[in-house]
C-alpha positions in Angstrom: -3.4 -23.3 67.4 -4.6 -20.6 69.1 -4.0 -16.2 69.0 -4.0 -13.0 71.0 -4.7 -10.1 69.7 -4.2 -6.6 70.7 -5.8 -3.7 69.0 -4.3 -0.3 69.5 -5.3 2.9 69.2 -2.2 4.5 69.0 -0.5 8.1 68.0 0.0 8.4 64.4 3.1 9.8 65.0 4.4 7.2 67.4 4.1 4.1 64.8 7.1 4.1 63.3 8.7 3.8 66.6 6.1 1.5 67.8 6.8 -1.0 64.8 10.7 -0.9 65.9 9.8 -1.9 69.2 7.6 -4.6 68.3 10.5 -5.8 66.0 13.9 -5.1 68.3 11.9 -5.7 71.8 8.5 -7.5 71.7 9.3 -9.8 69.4 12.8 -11.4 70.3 10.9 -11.2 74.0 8.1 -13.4 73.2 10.3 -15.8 71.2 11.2 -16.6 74.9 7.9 -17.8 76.2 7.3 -21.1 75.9 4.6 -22.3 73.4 4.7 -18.6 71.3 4.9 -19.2 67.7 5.4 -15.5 66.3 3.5 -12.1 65.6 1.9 -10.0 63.3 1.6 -6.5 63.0 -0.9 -4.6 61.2 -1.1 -0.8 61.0 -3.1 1.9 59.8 -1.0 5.2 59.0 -4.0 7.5 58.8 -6.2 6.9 61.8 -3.7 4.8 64.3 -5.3 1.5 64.1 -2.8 -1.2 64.8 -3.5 -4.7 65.9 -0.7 -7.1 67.1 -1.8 -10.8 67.2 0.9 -13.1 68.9 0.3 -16.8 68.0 0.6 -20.1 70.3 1.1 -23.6 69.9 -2.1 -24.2 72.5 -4.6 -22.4 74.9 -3.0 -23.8 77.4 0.3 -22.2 76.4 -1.5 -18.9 75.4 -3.0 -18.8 79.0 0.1 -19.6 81.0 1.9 -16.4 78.7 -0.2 -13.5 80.6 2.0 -12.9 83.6 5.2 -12.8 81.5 3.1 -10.9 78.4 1.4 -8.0 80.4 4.8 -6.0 81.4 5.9 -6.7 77.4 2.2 -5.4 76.1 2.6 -2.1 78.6 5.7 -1.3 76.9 4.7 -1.5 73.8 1.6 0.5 74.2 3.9 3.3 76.3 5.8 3.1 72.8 2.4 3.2 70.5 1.3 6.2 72.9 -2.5 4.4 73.1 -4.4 2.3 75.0 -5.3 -1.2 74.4 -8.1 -4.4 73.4 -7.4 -7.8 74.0 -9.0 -10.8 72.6 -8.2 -14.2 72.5 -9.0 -16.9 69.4 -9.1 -20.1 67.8 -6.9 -20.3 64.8 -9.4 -22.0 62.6 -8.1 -22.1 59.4 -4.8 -20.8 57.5 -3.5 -20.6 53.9 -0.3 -19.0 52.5 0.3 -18.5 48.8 3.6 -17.6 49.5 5.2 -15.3 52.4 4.8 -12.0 52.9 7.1 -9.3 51.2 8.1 -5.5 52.1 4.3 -3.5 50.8 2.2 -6.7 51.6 -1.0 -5.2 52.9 -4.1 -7.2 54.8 -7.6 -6.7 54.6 -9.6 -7.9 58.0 -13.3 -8.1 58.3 -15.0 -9.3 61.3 -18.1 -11.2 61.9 -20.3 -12.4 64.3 -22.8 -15.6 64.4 -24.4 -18.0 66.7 -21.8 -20.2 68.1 -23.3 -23.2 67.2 -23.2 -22.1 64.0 -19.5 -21.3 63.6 -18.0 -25.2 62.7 -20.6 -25.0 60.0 -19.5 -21.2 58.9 -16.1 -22.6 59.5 -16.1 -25.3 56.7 -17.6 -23.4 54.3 -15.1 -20.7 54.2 -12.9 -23.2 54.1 -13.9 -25.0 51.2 -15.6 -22.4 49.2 -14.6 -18.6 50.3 -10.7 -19.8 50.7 -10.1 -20.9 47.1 -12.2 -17.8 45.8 -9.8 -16.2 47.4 -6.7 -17.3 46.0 -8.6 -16.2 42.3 -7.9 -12.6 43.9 -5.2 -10.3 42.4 -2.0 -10.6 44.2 -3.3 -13.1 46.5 -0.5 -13.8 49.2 -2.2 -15.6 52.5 -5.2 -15.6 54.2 -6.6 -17.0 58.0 -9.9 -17.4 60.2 -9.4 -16.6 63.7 -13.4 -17.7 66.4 -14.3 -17.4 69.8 -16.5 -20.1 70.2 -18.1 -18.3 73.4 -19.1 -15.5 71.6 -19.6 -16.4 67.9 -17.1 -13.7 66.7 -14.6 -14.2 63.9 -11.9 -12.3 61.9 -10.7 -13.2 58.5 -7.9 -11.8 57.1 -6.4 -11.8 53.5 -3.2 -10.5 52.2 -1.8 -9.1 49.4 1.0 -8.5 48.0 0.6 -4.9 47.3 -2.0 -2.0 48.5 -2.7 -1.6 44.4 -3.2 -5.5 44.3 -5.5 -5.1 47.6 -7.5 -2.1 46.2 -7.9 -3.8 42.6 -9.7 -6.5 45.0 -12.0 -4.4 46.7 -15.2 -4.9 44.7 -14.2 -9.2 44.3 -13.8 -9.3 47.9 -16.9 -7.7 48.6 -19.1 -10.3 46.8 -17.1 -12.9 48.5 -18.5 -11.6 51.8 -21.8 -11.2 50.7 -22.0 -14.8 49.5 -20.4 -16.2 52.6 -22.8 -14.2 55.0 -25.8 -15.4 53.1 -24.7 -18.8 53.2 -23.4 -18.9 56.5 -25.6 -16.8 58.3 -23.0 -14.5 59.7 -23.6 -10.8 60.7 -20.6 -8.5 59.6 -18.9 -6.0 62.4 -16.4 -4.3 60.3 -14.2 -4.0 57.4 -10.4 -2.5 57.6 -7.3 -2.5 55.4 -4.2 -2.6 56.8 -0.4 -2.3 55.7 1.7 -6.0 57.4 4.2 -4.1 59.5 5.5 -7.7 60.7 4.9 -10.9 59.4 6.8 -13.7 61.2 3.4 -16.2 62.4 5.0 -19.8 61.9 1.4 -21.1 62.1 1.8 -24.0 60.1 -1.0 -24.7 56.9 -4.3 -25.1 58.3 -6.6 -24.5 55.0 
């Protein structure tokens, strides 16, 4: 399974609108390409921060999806009022609790290792940092996204909740700091998000 995301800096103002396009237009529009199996939204009220991540049933599929995606993405950025990153990943691994509710929020944290490092990095979270992280309060999914050309990576974990996300906060925060001292990673960033949209049918991966 593979994913493209697009992080926008949009208008704070725009988002609302922006999240009803992605639901009434991109979405149902994507649906229509061959090979897509959903998208996510996440958003960030205060500063604009939104990231859409579209997922496909191969690379192959997620390749051949750029003529027919670009018009879709320019829309939705005219909508978002912002301008645009793209980046393209491996799904590596992916565990849901249960599905997403109206509130769920989503903590992402990116990394970054040597790339012959990341199947190594790659099992441990998946048999260590993954069921810590279904210990967390409000626990609802989480998933590890690579580039194996540049040794980046992007966890994200949801919750049910922003309270049940901030009451993890200080949890979550060991959990990386083991992780990156076992697995040698180097972390990038840390944001929390609220899940705009949630319909990935990425099957279980964990």
């Amino acid at each position: 399974m593979f994913a493209r995301s697009t992080t926008i800096q949009a208008q704070p103002s725009a988002i609302d609108a922006g999240i009803a396009h992605m639901r009434d237009i991109v979405l149902p529009a994507l649906r229509e390409i061959p090979g897509c199996i959903g998208l996510s939204l996440l958003v960030d009220r205060d500063n604009g921060h939104c990231i859409a991540t579209s997922a496909w049933e191969s690379e192959e599929a997620m390749h051949d999806s750029r003529e027919q995606v670009g018009p879709i993405r320019d829309r939705a950025l005219a909508t978002f009022r912002g301008g645009a990153q793209i980046e393209e990943w491996e799904i590596a691994g992916l565990h849901r609790a249960h599905h997403a509710d109206e509130g769920a929020c989503v903590r992402a944290t990116w990394v970054k290792t040597d790339p012959n490092r990341l199947d190594s990095a790659i099992e441990i979270y998946k048999a260590d940092t993954l069921p810590a992280m279904e210990d967390l309060e409000g626990f609802c999914s989480a998933s590890l996204m690579v580039n194996r050309r540049s040794g980046r990576a992007v966890s994200c974990t949801g919750y049910d909740s922003a309270a049940a996300m901030r009451a993890g906060r200080e949890q979550s925060a060991s959990l990386r700091v083991d992780a990156a001292r076992r697995t040698g990673v180097e972390a990038l960033d840390v944001r929390e998000f609220e899940l705009a949209l949630a319909h990935l049918r990425v099957p279980e991966m964990a």
